[in-house]
C-alpha positions in Angstrom: 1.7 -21.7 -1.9 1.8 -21.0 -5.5 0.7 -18.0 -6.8 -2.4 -18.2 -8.9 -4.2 -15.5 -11.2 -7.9 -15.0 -12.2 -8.9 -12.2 -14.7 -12.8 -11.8 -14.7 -14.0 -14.9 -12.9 -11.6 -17.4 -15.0 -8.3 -18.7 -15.0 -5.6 -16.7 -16.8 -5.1 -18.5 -19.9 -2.2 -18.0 -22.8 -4.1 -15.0 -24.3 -4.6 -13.2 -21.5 -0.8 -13.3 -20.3 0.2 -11.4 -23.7 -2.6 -8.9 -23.2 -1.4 -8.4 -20.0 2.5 -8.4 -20.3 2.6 -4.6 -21.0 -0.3 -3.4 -19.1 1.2 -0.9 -17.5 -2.4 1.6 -16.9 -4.0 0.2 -14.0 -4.1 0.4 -10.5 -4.4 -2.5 -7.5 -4.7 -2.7 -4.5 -3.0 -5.7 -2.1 -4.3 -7.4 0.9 -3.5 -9.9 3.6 -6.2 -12.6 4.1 -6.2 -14.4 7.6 -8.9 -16.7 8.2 -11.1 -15.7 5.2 -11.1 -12.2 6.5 -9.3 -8.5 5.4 -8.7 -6.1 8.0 -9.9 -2.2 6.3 -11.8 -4.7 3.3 -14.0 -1.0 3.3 -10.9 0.7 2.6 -9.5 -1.7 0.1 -12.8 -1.2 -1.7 -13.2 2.3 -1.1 -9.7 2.6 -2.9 -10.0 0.2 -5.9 -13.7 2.6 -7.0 -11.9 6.2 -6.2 -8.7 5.0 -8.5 -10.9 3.1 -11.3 -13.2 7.2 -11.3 -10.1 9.0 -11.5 -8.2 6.7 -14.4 -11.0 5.3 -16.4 -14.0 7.5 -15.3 -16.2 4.2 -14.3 -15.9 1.9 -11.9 -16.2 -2.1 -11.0 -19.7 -2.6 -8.8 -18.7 -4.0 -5.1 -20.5 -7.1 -4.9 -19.0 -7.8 -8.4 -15.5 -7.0 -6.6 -16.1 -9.3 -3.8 -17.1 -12.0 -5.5 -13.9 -12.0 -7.7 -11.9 -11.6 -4.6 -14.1 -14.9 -2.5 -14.1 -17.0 -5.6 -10.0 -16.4 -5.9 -9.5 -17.2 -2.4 -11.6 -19.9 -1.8 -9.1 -22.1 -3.7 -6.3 -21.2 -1.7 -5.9 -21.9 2.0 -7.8 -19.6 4.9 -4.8 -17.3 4.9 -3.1 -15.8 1.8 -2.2 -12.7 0.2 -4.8 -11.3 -2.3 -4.0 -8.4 -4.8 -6.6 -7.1 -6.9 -6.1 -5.0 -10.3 -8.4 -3.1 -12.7 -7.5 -2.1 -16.1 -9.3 -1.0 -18.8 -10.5 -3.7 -21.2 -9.8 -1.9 -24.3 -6.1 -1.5 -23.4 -3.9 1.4 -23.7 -2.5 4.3 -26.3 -6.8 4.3 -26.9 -9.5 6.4 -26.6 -11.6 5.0 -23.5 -14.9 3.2 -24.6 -17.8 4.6 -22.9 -19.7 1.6 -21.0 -17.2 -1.3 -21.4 -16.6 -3.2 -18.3 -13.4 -3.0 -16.5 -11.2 -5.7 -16.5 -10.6 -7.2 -13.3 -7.3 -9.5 -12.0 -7.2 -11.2 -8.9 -4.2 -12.6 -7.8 -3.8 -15.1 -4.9 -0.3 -15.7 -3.2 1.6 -17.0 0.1 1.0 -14.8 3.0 3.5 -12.5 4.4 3.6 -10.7 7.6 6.6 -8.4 6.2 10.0 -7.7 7.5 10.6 -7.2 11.2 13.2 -4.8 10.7 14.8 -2.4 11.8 15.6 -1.0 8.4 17.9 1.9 7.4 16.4 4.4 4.9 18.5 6.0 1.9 16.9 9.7 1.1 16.0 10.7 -2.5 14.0 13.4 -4.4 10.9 12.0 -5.8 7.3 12.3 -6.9 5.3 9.8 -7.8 2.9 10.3 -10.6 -0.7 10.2 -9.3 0.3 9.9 -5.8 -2.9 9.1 -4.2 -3.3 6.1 -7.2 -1.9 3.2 -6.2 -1.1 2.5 -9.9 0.7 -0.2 -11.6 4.4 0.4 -13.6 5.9 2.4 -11.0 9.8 1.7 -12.2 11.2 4.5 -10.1 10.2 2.9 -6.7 12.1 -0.6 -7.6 15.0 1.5 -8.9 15.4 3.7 -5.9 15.1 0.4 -3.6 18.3 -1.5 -5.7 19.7 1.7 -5.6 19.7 2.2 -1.9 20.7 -1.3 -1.2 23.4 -0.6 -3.2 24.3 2.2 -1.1 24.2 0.3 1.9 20.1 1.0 3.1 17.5 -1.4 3.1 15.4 0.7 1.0 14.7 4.2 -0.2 12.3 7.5 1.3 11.0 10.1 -1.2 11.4 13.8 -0.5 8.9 16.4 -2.4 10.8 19.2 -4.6 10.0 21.2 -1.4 12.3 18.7 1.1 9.0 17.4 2.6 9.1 13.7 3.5 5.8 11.9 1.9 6.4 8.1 1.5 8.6 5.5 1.6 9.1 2.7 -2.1 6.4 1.0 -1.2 5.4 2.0 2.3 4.2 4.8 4.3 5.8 6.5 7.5 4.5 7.3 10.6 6.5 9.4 13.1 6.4 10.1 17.6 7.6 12.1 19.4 6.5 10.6 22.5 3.1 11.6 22.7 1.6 12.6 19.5 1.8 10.3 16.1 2.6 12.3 13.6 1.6 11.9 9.6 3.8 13.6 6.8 2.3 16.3 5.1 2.9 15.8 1.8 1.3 14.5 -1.8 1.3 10.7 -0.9 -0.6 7.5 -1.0 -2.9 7.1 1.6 -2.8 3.7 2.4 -5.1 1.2 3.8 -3.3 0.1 7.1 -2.5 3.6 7.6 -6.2 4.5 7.3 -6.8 1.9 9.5 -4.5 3.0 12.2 -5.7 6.3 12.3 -9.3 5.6 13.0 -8.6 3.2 15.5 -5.8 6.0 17.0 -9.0 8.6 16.9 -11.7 6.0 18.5 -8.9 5.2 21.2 -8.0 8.9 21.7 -4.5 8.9 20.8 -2.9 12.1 20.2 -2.1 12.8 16.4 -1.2 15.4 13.8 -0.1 16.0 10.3 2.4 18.1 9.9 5.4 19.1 7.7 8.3 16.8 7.9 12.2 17.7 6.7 15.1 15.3 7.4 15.8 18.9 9.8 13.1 18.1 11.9 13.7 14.1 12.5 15.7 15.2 15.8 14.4 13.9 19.0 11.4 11.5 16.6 11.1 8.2 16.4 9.8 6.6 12.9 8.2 3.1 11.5 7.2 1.9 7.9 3.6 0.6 7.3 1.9 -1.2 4.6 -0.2 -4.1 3.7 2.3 -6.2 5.5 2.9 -4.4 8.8 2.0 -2.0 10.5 4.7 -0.8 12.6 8.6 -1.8 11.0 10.9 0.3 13.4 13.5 2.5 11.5 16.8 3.2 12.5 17.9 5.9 10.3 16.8 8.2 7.8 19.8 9.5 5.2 22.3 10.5 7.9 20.0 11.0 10.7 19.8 8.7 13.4 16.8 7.8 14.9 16.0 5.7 18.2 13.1 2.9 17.7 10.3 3.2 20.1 8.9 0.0 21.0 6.2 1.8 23.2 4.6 3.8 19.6 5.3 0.6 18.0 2.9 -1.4 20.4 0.6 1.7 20.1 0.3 1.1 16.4 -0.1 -2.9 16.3 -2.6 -2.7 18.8 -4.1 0.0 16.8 -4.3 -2.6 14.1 -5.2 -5.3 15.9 -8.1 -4.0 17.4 -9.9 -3.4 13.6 -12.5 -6.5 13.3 -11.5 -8.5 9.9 -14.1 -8.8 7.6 -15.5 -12.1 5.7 -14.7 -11.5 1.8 
């Protein structure tokens, strides 16, 4: 399917394609919609309010929220991916306006279930700005991807000054080692399948932990990538460390996901 745009309730017309061509201070957040439903919808919510507090100081009311995301989707078909993306109406290098409404961008597009993998991870040093935002204008993650493929990976994972692994471009990384899944310590993006994962992991009783890790430690670990895709993409390698896939913690994880009841937009 083509992929369609809305900002505030309307079609995006000529005017509002300039406006937004250099938009660069926002934040989003991206879904997959199966059946008219979201998987974490709370979460994606939860997110979208938290980021709009901590960039603009107000936020976009739910229901107004859910009906720009319904009213987008209902013109596509029953499954679809959604992403939805607040700025601030009065645009940027500005002082904020005290009481405008936020402007909000819903865009509609062909559902994608991700790659299967297994992918091969180049390392770099790198800290995203605002990591728990899941902002807009991030060049550095689409550079370190080309570069990686470049240098033979699939894509890129970010170390913290300290060597701590945090995230991957545009995913985040969940580690086993057997028994336990284990989390990265580290100044990341918490994302919505991973949230999603984890309380179905706790309600099921599933060992995990959050812990430090350095490319050191990846010995005897298996790894995956997870995002609004996927939840479980195996990993192969991580800089020059080889890693063995685990198809039993990648079940673990799916079913994790799988078990979360979608909800109607």
């Amino acid at each position: 399917m083509a992929s369609r745009l809305w900002r505030n309730g309307k079609p995006l017309t000529s005017d509002d394609a300039r406006d937004l061509a250099f938009a660069g201070f926002a934040h989003f957040t991206a879904m997959q919609v199966r059946d008219g439903a979201v998987r974490g919808l709370d979460l994606h919510l939860t997110r979208l309010q938290s980021a709009s507090r901590d960039l603009f100081g107000r936020e976009v009311d739910n229901r107004l929220l859910r009906d720009r995301m319904r009213q987008a989707a209902a013109t596509g078909p029953r499954s679809l991916s959604l992403v939805v993306t607040i700025r601030a109406a009065e645009g940027e290098f500005v002082p904020a306006e005290v009481g405008r409404p936020l402007d909000v961008t819903v865009q509609t597009g062909a559902p994608s279930d991700g790659p299967s993998g297994p992918l091969r991870l180049d390392v770099v040093e790198h800290e995203r700005f605002l990591p728990h935002v899941k902002h807009v204008g991030e060049g550095a993650k689409t550079y370190y991807l080309r570069r990686a493929r470049h240098h033979g990976f699939d894509d890129a994972v970010f170390l913290d000054r300290t060597g701590r692994i945090s995230e991957g471009t545009i995913w985040n990384l969940a580690f086993s080692d057997g028994d336990t899944v284990i989390w990265p310590r580290a100044d990341l993006l918490t994302g919505t399948t991973m949230q999603v994962v984890r309380r179905q992991l706790h309600r099921a009783g599933v060992p995990q932990d959050e812990r430090e890790v350095r490319p050191a430690d990846l010995g005897g670990l298996s790894a995956v990538l997870m995002n609004s895709w996927t939840p479980a993409v195996p990993v192969t390698s991580i800089g020059d460390r080889t890693l063995t896939p685990d198809p039993e913690f990648e079940r673990r994880l799916r079913n994790a996901f799988d078990v979360e009841a979608p909800e109607q937009l």
